[in-house]
PDB file with one MODEL, atoms N, CA, C and O in Angstrom:
MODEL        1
ATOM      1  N   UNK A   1       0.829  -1.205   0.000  1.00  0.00           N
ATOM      2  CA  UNK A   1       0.000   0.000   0.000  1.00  0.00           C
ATOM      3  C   UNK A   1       0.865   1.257   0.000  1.00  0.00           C
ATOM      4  O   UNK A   1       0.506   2.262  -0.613  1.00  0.00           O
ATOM      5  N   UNK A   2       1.954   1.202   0.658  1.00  0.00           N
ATOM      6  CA  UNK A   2       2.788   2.468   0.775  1.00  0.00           C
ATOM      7  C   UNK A   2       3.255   2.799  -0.773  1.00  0.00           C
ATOM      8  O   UNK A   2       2.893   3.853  -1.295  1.00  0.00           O
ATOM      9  N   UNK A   3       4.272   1.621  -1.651  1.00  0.00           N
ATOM     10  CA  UNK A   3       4.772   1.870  -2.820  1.00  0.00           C
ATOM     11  C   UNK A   3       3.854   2.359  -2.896  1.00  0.00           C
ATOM     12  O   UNK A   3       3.385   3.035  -1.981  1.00  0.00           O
ATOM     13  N   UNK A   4       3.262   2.164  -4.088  1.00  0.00           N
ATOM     14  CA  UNK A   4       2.300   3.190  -5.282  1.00  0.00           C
ATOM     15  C   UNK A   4       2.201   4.193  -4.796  1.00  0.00           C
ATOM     16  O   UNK A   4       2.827   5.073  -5.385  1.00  0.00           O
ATOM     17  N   UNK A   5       1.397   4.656  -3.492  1.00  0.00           N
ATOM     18  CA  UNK A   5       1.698   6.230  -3.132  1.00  0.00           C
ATOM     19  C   UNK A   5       2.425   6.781  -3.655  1.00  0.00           C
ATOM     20  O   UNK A   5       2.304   7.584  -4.580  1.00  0.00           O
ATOM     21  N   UNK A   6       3.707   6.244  -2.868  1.00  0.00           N
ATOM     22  CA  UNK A   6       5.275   6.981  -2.850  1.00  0.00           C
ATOM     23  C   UNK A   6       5.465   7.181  -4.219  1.00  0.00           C
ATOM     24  O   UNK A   6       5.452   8.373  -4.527  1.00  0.00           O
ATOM     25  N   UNK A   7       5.656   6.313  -5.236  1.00  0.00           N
ATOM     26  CA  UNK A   7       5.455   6.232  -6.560  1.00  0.00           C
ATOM     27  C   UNK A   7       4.810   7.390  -7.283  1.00  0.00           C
ATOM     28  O   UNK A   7       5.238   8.045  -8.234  1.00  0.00           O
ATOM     29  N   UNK A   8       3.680   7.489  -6.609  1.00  0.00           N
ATOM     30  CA  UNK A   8       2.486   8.311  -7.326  1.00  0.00           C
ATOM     31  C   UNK A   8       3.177  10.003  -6.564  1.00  0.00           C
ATOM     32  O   UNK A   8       3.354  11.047  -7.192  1.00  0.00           O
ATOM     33  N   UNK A   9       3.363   9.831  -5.514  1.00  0.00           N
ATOM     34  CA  UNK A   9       3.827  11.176  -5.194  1.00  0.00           C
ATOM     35  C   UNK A   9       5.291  11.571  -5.795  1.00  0.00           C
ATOM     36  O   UNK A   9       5.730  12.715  -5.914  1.00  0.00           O
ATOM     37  N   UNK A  10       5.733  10.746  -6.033  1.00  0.00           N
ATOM     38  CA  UNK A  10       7.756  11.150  -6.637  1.00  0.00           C
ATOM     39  C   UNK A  10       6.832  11.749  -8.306  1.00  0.00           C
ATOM     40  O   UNK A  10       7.186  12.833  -8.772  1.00  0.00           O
ATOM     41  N   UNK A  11       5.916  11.083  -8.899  1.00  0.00           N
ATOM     42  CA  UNK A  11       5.495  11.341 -10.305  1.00  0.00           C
ATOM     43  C   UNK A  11       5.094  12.793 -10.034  1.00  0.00           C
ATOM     44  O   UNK A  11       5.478  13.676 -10.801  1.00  0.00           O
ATOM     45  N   UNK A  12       4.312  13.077  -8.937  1.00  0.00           N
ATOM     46  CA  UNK A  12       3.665  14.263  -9.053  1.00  0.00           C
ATOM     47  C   UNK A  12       4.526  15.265  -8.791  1.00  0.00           C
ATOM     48  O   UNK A  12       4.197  16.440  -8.955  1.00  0.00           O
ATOM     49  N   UNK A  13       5.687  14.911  -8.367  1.00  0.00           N
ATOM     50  CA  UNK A  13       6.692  16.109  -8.004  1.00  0.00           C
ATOM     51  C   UNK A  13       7.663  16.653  -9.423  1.00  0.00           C
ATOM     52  O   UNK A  13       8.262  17.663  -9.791  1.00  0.00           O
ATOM     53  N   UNK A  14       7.440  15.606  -9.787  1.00  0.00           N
ATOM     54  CA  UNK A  14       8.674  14.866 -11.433  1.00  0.00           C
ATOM     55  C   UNK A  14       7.556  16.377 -12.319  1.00  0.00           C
ATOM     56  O   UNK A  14       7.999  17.281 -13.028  1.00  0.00           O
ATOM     57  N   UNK A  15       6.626  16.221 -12.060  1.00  0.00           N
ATOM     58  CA  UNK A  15       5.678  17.233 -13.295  1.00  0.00           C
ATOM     59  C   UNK A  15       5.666  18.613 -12.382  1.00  0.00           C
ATOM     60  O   UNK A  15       5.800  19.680 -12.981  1.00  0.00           O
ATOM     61  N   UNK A  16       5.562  18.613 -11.442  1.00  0.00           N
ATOM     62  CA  UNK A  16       6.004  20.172 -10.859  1.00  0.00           C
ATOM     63  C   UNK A  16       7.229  20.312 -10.880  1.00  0.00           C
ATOM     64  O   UNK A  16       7.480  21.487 -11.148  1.00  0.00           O
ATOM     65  N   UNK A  17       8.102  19.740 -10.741  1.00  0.00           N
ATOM     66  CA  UNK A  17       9.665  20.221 -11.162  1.00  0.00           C
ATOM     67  C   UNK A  17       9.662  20.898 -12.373  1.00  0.00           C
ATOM     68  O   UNK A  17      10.072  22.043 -12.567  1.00  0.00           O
ATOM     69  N   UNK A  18       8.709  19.390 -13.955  1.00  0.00           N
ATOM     70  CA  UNK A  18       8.940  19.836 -14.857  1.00  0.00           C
ATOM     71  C   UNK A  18       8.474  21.445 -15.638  1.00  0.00           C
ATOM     72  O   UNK A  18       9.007  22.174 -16.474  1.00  0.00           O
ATOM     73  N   UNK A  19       6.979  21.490 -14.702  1.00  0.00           N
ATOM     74  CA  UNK A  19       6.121  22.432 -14.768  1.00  0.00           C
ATOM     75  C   UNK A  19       7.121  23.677 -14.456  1.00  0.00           C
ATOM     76  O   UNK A  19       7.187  24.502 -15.367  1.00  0.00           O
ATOM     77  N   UNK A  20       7.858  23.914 -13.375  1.00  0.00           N
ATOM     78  CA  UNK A  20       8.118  25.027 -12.802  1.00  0.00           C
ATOM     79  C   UNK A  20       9.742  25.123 -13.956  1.00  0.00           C
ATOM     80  O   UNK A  20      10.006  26.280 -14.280  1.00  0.00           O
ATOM     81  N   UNK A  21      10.497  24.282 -14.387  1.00  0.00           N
ATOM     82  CA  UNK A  21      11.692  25.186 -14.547  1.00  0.00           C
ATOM     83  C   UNK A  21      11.459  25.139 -16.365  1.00  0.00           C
ATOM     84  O   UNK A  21      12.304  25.619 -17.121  1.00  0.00           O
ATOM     85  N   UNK A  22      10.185  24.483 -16.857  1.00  0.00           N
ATOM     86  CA  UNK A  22       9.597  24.876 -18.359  1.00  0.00           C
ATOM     87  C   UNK A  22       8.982  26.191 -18.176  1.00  0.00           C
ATOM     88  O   UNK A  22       8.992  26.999 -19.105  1.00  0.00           O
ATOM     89  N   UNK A  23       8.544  26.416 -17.250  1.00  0.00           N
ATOM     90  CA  UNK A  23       7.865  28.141 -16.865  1.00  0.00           C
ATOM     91  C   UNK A  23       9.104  28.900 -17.213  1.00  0.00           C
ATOM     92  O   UNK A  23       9.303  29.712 -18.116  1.00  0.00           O
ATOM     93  N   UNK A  24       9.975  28.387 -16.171  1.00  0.00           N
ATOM     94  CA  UNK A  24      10.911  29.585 -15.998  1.00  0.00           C
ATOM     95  C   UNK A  24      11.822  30.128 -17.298  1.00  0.00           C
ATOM     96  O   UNK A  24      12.260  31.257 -17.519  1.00  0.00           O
ATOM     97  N   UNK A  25      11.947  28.791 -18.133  1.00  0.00           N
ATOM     98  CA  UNK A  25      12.300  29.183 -19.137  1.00  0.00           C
ATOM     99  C   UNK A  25      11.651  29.760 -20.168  1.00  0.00           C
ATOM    100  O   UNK A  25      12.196  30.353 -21.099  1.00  0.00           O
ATOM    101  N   UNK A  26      10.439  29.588 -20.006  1.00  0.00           N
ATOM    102  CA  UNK A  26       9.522  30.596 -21.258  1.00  0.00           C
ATOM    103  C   UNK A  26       9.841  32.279 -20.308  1.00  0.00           C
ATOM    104  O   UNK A  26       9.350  33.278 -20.832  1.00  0.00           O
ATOM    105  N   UNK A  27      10.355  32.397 -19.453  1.00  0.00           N
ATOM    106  CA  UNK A  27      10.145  33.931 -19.110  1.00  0.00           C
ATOM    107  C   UNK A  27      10.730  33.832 -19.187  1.00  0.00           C
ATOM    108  O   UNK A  27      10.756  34.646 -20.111  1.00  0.00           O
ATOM    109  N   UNK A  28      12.009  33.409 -19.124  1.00  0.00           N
ATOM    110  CA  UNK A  28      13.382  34.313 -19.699  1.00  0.00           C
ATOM    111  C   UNK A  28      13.714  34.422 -20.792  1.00  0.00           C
ATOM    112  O   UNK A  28      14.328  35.400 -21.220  1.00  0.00           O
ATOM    113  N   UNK A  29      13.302  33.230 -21.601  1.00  0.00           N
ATOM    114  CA  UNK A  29      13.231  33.300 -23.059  1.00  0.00           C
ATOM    115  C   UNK A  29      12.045  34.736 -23.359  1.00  0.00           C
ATOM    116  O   UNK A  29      12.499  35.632 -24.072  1.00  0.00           O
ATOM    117  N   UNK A  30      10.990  34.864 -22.969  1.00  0.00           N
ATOM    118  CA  UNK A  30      10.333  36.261 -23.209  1.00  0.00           C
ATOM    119  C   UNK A  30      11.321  37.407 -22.638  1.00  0.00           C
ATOM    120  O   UNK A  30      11.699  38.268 -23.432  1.00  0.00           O
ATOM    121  N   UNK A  31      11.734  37.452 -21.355  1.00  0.00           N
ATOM    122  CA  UNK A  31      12.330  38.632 -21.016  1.00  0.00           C
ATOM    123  C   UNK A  31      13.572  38.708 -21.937  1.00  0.00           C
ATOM    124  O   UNK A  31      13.966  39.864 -22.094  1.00  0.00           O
ATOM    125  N   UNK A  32      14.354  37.662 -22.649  1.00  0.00           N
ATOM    126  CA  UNK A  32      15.741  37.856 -23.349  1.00  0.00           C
ATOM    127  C   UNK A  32      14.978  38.785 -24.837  1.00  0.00           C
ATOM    128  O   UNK A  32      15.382  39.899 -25.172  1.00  0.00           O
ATOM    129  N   UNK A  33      14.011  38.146 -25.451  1.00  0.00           N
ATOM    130  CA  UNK A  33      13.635  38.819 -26.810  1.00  0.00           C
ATOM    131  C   UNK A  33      13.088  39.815 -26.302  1.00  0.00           C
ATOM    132  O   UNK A  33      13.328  40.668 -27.156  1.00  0.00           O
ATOM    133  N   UNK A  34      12.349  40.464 -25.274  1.00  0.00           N
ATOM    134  CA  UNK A  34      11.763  41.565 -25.244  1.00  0.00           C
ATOM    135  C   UNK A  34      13.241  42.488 -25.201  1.00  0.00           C
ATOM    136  O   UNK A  34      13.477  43.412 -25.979  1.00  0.00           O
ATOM    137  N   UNK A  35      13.825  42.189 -24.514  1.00  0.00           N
ATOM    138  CA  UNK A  35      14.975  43.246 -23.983  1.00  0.00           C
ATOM    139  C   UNK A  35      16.271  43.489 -25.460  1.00  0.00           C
ATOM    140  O   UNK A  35      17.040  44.429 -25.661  1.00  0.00           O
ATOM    141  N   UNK A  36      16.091  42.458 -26.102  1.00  0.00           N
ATOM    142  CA  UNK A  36      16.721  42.198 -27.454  1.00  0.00           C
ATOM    143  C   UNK A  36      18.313  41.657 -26.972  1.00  0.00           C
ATOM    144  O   UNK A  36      19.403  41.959 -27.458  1.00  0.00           O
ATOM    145  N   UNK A  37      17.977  40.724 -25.804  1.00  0.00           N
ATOM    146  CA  UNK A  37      19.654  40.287 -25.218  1.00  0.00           C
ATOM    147  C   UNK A  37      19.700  38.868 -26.384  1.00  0.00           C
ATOM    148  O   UNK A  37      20.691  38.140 -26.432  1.00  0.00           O
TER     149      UNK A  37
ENDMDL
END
């Protein structure tokens, strides 16, 4: 009963990791072309 949780929670972290540093790169990629760096 514990695996799969644990499993299921490492996945859900794996897509907020991926979520948050694919964000971060669309704003800097916007802030680099806005600024014309």
């Amino acid at each position: 009963m514990i695996k799969p949780v644990f499993e299921k929670s490492i996945a859900h972290q794996l897509v907020d990791t991926f979520e948050y540093v694919s964000g971060a790169v669309v704003i800097k990629s916007n802030l680099k072309s806005r600024r014309g760096w």
